[in-house]
N, C-alpha and C positions, 0 to 999 in steps of 0.2 A: 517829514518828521522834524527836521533842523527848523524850517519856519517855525513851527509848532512852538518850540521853547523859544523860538527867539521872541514869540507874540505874545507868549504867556509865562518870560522865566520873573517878570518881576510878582504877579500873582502865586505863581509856584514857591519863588523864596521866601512873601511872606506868609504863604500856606507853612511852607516848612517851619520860620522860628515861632510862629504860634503852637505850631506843634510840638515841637523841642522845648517853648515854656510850659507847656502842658503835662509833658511830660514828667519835669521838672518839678514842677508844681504837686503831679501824684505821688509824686515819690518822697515828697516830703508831709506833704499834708499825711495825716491818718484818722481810719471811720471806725466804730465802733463794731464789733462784729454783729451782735442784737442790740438794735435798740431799748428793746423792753430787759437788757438784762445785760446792766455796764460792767458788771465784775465777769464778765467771758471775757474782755478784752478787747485791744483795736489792734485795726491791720493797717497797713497801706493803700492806698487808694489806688494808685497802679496795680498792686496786688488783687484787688477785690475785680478792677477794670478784664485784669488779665484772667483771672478764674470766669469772670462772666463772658468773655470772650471765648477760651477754650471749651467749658464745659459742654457746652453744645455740641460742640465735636466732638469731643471724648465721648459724649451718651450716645451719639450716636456711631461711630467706632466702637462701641462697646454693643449695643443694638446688635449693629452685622454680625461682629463675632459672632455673639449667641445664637443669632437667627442661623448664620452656616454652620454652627457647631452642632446645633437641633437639627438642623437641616439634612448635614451627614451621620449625624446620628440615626435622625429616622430612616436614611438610606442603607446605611448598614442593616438596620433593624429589618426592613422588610427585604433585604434579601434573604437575610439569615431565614424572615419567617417565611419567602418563598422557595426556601430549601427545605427546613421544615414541614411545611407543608405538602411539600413534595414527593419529601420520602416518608410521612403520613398515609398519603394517599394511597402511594404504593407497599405498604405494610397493610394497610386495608383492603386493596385488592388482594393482597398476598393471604389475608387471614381471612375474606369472603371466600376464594377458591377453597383453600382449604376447610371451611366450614364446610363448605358442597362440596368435598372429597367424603368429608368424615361421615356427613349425612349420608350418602347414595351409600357409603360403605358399609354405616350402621342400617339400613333401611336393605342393604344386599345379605344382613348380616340375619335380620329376621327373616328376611322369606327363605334363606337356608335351613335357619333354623326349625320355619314351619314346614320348610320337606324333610326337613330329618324327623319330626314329631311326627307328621304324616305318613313317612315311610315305617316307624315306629309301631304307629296306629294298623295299622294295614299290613299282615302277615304278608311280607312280599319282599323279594330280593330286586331293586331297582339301583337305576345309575344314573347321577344325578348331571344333568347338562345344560349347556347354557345354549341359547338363541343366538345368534348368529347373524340370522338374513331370514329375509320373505321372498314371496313367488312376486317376479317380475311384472303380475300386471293385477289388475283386479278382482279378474273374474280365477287366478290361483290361488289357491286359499288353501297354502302351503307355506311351512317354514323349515328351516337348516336349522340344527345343532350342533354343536363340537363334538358328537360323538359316534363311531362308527362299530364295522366288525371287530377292530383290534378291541373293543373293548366291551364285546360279547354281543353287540345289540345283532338281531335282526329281521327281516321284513314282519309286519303286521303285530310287530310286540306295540303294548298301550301304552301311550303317552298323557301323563297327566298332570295335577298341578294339587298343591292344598285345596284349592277351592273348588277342584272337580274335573272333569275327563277333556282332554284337551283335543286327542285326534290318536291316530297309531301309524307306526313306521309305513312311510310307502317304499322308499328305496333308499339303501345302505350302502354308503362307501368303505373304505378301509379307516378313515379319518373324520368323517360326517354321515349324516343321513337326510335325509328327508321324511318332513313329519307333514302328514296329509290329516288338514283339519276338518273338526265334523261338521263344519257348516261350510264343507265343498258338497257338490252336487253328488259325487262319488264317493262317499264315506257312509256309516252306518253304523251305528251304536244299537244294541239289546238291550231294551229298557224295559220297566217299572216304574207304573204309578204307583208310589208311596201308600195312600193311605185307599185307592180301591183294587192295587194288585192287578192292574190289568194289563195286558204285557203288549209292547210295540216297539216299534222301531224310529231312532233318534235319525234324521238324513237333513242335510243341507237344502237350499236352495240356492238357485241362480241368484238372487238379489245377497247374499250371505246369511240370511235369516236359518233359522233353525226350526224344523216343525217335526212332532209324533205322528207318524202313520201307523197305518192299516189296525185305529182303534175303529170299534164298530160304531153307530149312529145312535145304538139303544144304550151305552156305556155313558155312565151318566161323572163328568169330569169339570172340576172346579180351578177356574182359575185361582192361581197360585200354588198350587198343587206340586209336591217336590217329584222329579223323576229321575229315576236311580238308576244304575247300569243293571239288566237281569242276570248277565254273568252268561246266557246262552250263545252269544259269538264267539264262546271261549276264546275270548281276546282281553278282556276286560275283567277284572273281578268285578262281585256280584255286590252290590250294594254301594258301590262310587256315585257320589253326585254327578247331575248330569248338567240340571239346570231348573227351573220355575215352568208351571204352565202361565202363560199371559192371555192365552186369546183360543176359544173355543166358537166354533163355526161351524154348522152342519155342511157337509161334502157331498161327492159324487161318490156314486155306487158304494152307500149304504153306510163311510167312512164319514167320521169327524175329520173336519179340518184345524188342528191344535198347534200355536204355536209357542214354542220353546225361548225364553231367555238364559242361552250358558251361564253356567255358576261361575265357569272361568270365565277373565276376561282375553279374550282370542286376540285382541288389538296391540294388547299388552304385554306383552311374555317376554319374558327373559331369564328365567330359570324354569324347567322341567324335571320330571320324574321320567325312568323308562323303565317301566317293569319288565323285570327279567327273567323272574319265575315266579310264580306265585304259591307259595311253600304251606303247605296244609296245616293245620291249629294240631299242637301234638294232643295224646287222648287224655280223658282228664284225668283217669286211674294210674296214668304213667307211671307216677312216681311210687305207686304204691304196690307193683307188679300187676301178675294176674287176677282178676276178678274169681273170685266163685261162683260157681252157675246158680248155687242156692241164692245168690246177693242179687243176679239177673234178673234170675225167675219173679225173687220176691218184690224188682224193682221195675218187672212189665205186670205182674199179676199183684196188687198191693191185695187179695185175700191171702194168699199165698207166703206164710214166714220160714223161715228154715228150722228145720227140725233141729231141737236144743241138744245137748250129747245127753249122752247118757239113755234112761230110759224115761221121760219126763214125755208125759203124754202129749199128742198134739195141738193146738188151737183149735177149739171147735168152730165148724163152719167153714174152715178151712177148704178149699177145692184146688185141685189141681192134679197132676199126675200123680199114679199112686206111688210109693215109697218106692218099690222098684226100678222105676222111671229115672228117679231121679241119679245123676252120674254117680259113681262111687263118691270121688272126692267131697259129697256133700253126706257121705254118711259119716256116723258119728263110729270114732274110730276105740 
């Protein structure tokens, strides 16, 4: 390094006083700030030397700043917006659960409401329960309810639904029961065809299917055909849906072969009906005491009118038992 200046201080000294006159020289001389415009003023020419020297580094000092000041700014920013978005997200799952609470609630909310309408419809004391569980394997075509002896049910009362006959009690705990459905092989429903009255019997099959027996072969049956509880297992009341005819086959010994699609759907269940009594339609004269036997007679024999009081002759043509016949209480007093 010592060689260095010792080979090059006389070039370096007169580097230096040219530069020291140059200096000199700017600081004295002065340029015009625009040329195109002499009333702005002059500067110094070291001055103008020194701003075109600095400014480049100040713009670009000033560059970085902005670009890290943008920089942490956009960094803030998208944290803030991956918090944001964060608890977005989870406000949304919060408010999709709860929309699928309110739904299943509102949707649990009608088909209560259609077994309370149903139960309404249907002169019948039942209790209303829920599903629970199915029979363990396929060929069970059997379900549990929450409801037992503690709360009146038991063996063989009918199980059903708004949309039609589900199955009837097989076996009854203190707390649950067991509902054996009608498309097990062991089940049996007393049916009617709707619209030609022909009466048979609803029974499962092996495959879970549903078919009407022991109709005859000359019994003339259309598919589609509603088929209704006959009310003869006295288990059932008498006019419950049962289900659709789908499929009409001639059989062995002499029998159609007819198969049933349930009105309920057996797959599906989650609330039931248990009927628990089924309570007779009060008379329709109820309210208005006893009948007269003149108001009977006159309303099984329509020749037949009740003699008026007094002495006012009969209706001619009239027939019926003679005047004596008739009970005291319809003579005229």
């Amino acid at each position: 390094m010592e060689n260095f200046f010792v080979r090059y201080r006389n070039p370096m000294v007169l580097s230096a006083v040219l530069l020291a006159q140059l200096i000199g020289l700017a600081t004295q001389l002065k340029r015009p700030v625009d040329a195109r415009h002499p009333e702005a003023g002059s500067v110094r020419l070291i001055r103008l030397w020194a701003a075109a020297i600095i400014t480049p580094g100040e713009k670009l000092l000033a560059w970085a700043e902005h670009g890290l000041n943008q920089a942490w700014h956009d960094y803030v920013n998208v944290i803030a917006l991956r918090h944001e978005n964060t608890a977005l997200k989870s406000e949304n799952e919060r408010l999709r659960i709860e929309q699928a609470r309110l739904a299943d609630d509102a949707t649990q909310a009608h088909r209560l409401q259609a077994l309370l309408d149903f139960k309404e419809q249907f002169i019948t004391r039942s209790v209303a329960a829920q599903v629970i569980g199915a029979g363990g394997t396929e060929q069970s075509r059997v379900l549990y309810i929450d409801k037992g002896s503690s709360d009146g049910l038991q063996p063989n009362m009918a199980v059903i639904t708004p949309a039609g006959v589900v199955g009837k009690l097989r076996a009854v705990f203190p707390g649950s029961a067991q509902v054996l459905l009608m498309n097990d092989v062991n089940s049996g429903v007393g049916a009617i065809l709707e619209k030609t009255r022909v009466y048979g019997v609803v029974k499962g099959k092996g495959s879970g299917e549903v078919a009407l027996d022991h109709i005859m072969g000359d019994e003339k049956v259309e598919r589609g055909e509603a088929v209704l509880t006959s009310g003869g297992d006295r288990i059932f009341p008498k006019g419950l849906p049962i289900g659709t005819v789908t499929d009409v086959s001639p059989g062995g010994d002499f029998f159609l072969n007819i198969k049933v699609k349930p009105a309920a759907d057996l797959t599906r269940l989650e609330e039931v009906l248990v009927i628990t009594e089924v309570q007779a339609a009060p008379p329709e004269n109820a309210e208005s005491g006893t009948q007269r036997a003149a108001d009977i007679l006159a309303q099984r024999l329509p020749g037949l009118k009740p003699k008026p009081p007094g002495n006012a002759p009969q209706v001619p043509g009239a027939q019926g038992p003679p005047q004596d016949t008739v009970p005291e209480e319809t003579k005229p007093q």
